[in-house]
N, C-alpha and C positions, 0 to 999 in steps of 0.2 A: 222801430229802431231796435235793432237784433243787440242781444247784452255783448256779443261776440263780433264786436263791430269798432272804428277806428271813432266814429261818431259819436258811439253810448262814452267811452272813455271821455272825449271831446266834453257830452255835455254833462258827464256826475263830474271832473276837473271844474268846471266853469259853477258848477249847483252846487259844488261842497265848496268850490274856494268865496265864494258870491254869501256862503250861509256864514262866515265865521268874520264875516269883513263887514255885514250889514248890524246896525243895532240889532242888540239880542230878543227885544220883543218882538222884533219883526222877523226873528228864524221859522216861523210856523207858516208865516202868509208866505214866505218865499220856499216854502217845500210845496206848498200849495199851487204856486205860481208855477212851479217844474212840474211838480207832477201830471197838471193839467196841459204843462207845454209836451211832455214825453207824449198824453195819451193823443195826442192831436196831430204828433208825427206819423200816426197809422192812418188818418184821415180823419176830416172836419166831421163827416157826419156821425161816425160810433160815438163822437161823445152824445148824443143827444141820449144815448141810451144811460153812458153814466149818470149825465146828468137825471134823466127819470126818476133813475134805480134811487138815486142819494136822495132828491127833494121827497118821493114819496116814504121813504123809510124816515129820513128824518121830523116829518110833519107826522106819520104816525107815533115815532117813537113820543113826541112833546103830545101827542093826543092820550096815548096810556097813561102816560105821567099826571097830565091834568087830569083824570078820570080817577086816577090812583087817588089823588089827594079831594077832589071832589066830596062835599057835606052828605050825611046820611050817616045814619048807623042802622037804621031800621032792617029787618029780612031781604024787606021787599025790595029797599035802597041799594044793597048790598047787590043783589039777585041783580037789580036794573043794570048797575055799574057793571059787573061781571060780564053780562050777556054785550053791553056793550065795546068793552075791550076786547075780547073775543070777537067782537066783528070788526074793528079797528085790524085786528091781528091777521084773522085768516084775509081779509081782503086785500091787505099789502101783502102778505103772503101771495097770494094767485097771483095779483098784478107782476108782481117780480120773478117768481116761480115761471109764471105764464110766457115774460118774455124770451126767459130763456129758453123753456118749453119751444114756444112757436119755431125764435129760431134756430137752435138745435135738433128737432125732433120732429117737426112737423113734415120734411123730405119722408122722413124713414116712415111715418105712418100713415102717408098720402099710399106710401109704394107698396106698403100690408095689405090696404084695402084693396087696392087695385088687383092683387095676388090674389088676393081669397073671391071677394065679389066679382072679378074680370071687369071692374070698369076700366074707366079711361081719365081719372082726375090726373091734374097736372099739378106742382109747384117749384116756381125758380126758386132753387135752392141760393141763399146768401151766404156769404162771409162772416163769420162768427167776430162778432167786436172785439175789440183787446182784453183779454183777459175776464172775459163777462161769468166764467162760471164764479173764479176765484171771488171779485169784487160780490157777488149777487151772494153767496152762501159769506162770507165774513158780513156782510151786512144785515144778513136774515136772522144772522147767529145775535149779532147785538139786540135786533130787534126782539127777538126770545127773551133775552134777557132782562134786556127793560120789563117785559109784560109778567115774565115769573120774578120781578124785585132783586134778580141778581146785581144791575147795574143801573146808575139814575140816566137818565135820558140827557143826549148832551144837547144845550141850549142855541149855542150858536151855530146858525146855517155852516160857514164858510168850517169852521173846526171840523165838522165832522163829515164835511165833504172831504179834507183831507185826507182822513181813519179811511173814506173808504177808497181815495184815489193814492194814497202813499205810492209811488212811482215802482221801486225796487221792487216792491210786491206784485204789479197788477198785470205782471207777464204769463207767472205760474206760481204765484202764492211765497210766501206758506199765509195758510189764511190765517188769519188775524182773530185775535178777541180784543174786545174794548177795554176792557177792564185792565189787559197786561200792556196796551199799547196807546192807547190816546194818551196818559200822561205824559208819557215821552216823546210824544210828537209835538206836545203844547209846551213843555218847557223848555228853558234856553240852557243851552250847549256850551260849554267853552273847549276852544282849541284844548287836542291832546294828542302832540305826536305820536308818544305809544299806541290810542287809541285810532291816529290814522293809519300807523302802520301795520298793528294785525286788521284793521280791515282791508290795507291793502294785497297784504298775505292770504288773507280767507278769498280774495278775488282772483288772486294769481294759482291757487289751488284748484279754483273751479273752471278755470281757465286749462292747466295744465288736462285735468279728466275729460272736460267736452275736446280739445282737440286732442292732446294724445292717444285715450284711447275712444271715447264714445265715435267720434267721426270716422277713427279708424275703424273700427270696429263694426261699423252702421256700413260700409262698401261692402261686406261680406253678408250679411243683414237681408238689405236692399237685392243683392244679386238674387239669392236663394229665396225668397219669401214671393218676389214678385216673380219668377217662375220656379214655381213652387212644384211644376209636375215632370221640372228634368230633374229632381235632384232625391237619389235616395240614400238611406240608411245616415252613415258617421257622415256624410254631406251636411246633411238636415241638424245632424247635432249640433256639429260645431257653427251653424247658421246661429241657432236658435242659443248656445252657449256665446254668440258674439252679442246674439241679441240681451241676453244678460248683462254684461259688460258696458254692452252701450246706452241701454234704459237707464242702469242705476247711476255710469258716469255724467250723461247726460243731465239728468234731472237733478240727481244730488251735487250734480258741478253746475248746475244754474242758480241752484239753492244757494250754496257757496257764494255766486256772484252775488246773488241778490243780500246777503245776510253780508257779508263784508260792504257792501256799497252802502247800505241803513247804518253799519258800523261806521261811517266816514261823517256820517251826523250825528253820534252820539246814540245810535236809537238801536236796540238790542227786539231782533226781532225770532219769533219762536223754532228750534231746532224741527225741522222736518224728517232728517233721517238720524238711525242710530245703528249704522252697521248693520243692514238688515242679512247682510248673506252668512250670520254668526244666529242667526236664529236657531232653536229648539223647536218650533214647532211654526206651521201658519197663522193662530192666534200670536204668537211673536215675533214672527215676522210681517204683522199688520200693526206689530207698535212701536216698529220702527223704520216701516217703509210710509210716507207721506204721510207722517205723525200728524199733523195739521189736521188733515181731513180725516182720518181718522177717530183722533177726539171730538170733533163738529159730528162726525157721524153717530158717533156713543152718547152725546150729550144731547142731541136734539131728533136724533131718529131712532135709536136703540131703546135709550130709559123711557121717552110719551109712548115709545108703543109696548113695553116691558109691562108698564105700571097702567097701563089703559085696560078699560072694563071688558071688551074682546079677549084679550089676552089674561086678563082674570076669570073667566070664563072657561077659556079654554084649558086654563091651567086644576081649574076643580075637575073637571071634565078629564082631563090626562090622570090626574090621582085617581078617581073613579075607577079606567078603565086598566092602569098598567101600573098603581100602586104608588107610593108617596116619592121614592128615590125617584124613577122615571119622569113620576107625572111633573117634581118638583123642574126638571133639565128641560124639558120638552119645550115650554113657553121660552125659555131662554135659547134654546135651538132655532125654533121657529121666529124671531128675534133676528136673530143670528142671519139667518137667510133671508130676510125680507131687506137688513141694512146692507147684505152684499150685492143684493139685485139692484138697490139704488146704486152702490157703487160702481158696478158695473155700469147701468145705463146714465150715469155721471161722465164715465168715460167714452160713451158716442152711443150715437144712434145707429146700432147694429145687432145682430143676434151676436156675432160672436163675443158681445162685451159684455150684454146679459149672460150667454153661459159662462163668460169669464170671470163675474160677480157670484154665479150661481155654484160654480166650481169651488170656489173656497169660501164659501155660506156653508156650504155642505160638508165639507173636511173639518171645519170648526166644529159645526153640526156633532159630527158623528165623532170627533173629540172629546167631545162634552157629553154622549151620551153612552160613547162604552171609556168612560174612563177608570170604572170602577172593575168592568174586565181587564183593564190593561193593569192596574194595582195588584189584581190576582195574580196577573201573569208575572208577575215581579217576586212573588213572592215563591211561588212553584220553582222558578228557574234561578233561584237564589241570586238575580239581579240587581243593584246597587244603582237604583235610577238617580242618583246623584254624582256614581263616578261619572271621571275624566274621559271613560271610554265608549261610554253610553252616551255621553253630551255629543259626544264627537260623530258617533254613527246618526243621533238626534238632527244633528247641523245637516249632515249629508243626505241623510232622507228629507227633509225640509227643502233644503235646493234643490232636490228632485221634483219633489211636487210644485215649487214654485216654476221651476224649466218647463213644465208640460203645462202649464195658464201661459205660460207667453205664449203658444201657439195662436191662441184664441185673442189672445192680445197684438199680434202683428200680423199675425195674415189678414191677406185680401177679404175672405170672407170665413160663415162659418165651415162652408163646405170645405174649401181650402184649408183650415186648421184642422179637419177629419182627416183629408187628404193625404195634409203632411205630415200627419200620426202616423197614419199607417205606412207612409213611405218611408218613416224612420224604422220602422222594425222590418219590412221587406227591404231587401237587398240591401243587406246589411253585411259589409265587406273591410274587414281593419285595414286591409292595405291602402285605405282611400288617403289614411293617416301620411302614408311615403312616399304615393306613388303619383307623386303631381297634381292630384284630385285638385287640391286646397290653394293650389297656386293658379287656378283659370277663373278663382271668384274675387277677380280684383285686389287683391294683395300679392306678394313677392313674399320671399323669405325675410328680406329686413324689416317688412311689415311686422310679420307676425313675431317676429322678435323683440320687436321694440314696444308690440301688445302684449307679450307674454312680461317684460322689463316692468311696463307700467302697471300693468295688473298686479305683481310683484310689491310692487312700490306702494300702492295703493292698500295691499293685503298686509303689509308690515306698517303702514299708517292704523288700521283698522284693530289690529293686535295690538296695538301700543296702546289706542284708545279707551279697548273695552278694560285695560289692565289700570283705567284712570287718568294715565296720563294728560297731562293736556300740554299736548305738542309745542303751540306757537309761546304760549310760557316758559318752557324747558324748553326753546332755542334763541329766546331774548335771553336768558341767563347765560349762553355761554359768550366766549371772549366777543369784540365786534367784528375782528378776521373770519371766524367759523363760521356765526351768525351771517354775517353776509354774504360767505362762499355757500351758503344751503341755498340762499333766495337766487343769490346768482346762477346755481347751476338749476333751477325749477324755473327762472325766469327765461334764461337763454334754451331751455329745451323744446318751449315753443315752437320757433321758429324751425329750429332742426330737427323736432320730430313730432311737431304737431303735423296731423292731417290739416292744414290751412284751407286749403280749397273747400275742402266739403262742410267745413266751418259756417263757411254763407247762408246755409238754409236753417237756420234758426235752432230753437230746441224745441223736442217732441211735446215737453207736457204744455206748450203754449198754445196747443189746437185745442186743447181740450178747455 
């Protein structure tokens, strides 16, 4: 059930009016009862896999806990307990890891083998379940947590199948932690117009981004990316700068749905973007593009392998050979690059996602390790790395480097994203700009007007915010005329300049 659909509207109307009309002890079983009803509109069988995912995490997590609290104090006791939740840990760990493993991954490294040895193995590739990366790492994540004491294990089956099927979320996140979210899934709610109406505002904003500009923006995308070898120079730019446009409306205007739709129950779920195209650098442009998973990645893949005995090793080992400054960065480099390589293979089984992970593992990388050359250089060139002007060239080298990873991130393959590198710098012609080029890739001139308006609209949204504002507050405060003529002209521009058609095929972060 697409969020971008007459149906999803249909049935969060019938689950948020159904939540505030039934006794309030029973708001949790009936978010339960949706949720479970939404993942079952993609088909009867993917649940068997949530179900899996939920019962074996949860039977582990109440195994840690009873082990946790378990008699002994002796070495030996201590050592037994220990070695035990440890295998409690890693073995739901593989089982769940594993499934996703098999079925995302196992396609791409049937067809490795088959390349390098020249056999002949087969595998029918499946259909990835609804939202199985999201639910499988927000559940792994609570699982951690139980086992390092950050959060008690929750006791009831049916609860904490909720936490990991909450509906809103299990399209495309934002992932979850137990700690900031299970309370508010289990307490009761009272009706609050205010609080229906900026969730229905955060809905109709995310709404306005995937169709006015992401879908529009994805025809121009789509054209150039999938033949990727008629198209060069300022062609391939403005492909890959629509591809911009339309990842970040796309994803961060699903986000939108999804965090206004949890706001229609009371339930305040975690910010995933923060104006990432205002970034300084790729380090901060990773802390505010799918903040979700990037935190889950710092907390559970970053610091165990920071603080793990390899990596202290390594790290005496780098002082030894390149001195204390160095050798101190190196560990935290190497770090660095191993959680972008997951990131990456997070995002498909393909080479070009590994070098799209490996791409900006290595830009942090090498951030962090001549940073202390670029302090010099600040000082020689009597530079002011905190002015206005230096932020501003900062932002714009940033979206540079992030423009040239979407290569590797939407093309066909990795050769393809080499390809249409270099077709970007060969034949390279400004007049592609005037001269009809841009009008035979599926948009008109009122297209690109009405994308140049909304990106516009969007970049005076994004300024307001980073200045604090907080919008949909300062426009309940003005008169109720004004106020309603803002929602009115943002609700009625759908239809008049949404892309509506290409609206149908869903949003991109939900394959993954």
């Amino acid at each position: 059930m697409s969020l971008v659909s007459a149906e999803f509207l249909i049935f969060i109307l019938i689950s948020a009016g159904g939540y505030y009309l039934i006794p309030k002890r029973g708001q949790w079983i009936w978010l339960l009862a949706f949720s479970y009803l939404y993942y079952l509109s993609s088909g009867v069988g993917v649940v068997f896999f949530l179900l899996s995912g939920t019962l074996t995490t949860y039977v582990a997590g109440c195994s840690l806990e009873m082990l946790e609290r378990s008699v002994g104090d002796t070495e030996i006791e201590k050592g037994t307990k220990k070695r035990k939740k440890k295998r409690v840990l890693i073995l739901t760990l593989v089982f769940n890891f594993g499934i996703l493993g098999i079925l995302k991954y196992a396609g791409f490294f049937v067809e490795n083998i088959n390349l390098i040895f020249h056999t002949g193995f087969s595998f029918q590739t499946v259909l990835l379940p609804l939202g199985i990366s999201f639910y499988t790492f927000q559940s792994m994540g609570y699982l951690l947590d139980v086992y390092w004491g950050k959060c008690k294990a929750e006791k009831n089956v049916f609860r904490f199948a909720l936490f990991v099927s909450f509906f809103p979320q299990l399209l495309q996140g934002p992932i979850g932690r137990y700690d900031r979210l299970a309370e508010q899934l289990y307490r009761t709610h009272s009706f609050s117009m205010e609080r229906i109406g900026f969730g229905a505002q955060r809905i109709l904003w995310g709404y306005f981004k995937k169709l006015v500009l992401a879908d529009r923006a994805g025809v121009v995308v789509n054209q150039v990316f999938q033949n990727y070898t008629d198209y060069m120079g300022i062609t391939v730019m403005v492909a890959v700068l629509c591809y911009s446009i339309q990842l970040y409306a796309d994803f961060s205007g699903g986000i939108d749905v999804v965090l206004g739709t949890a706001e229609l129950f009371g339930i305040t779920l975690d910010e995933n973007f923060k104006r990432p195209f205002f970034a300084v650098s790729i380090t901060d442009f990773w802390h505010r593009w799918h903040i979700t998973l990037g935190t889950w990645m710092k907390d559970y893949v970053f610091y165990p392998l920071s603080l793990s005995k390899g990596m202290s090793r390594f790290g005496k080992w780098s002082k030894k050979r390149f001195g204390k400054k160095t050798g101190r960065v190196l560990p935290i480099c190497a770090a660095n690059i191993v959680v972008f390589i997951v990131v990456g293979i997070w995002h498909g089984a393909a080479w070009k996602y590994i070098v799209y992970g490996l791409y900006n593992g290595v830009l942090i990388a090498l951030a962090s390790l001549f940073a202390p050359v670029f302090r010099k250089g600040f000082e020689w060139t009597h530079i002011d790395p905190k002015s206005f002007g230096w932020k501003i060239v900062r932002i714009i080298r940033t979206f540079f480097l992030v423009n040239i990873s979407w290569y590797f991130d939407m093309a066909l393959s990795l050769s393809a994203a080499v390809t249409m590198i270099k077709n970007t710098v060969l034949g390279f012609r400004i007049s592609a700009l005037y001269d009809g080029t841009l009008l035979q890739l599926g948009l008109d001139r009122l297209d690109y007007i009405q994308l140049l308006i909304g990106v516009a609209v969007l970049f005076a949204v994004g300024i307001l915010q980073e200045k604090g504002i907080r919008i949909r507050e300062r426009i309940s405060s003005y008169p109720l005329l004004i106020r309603w003529g803002i929602w009115m002209i943002l609700l009625f521009s759908l239809p008049f300049f949404g892309y509506i058609t290409a609206g149908k095929g869903g949003f991109i972060y939900a394959q993954f």
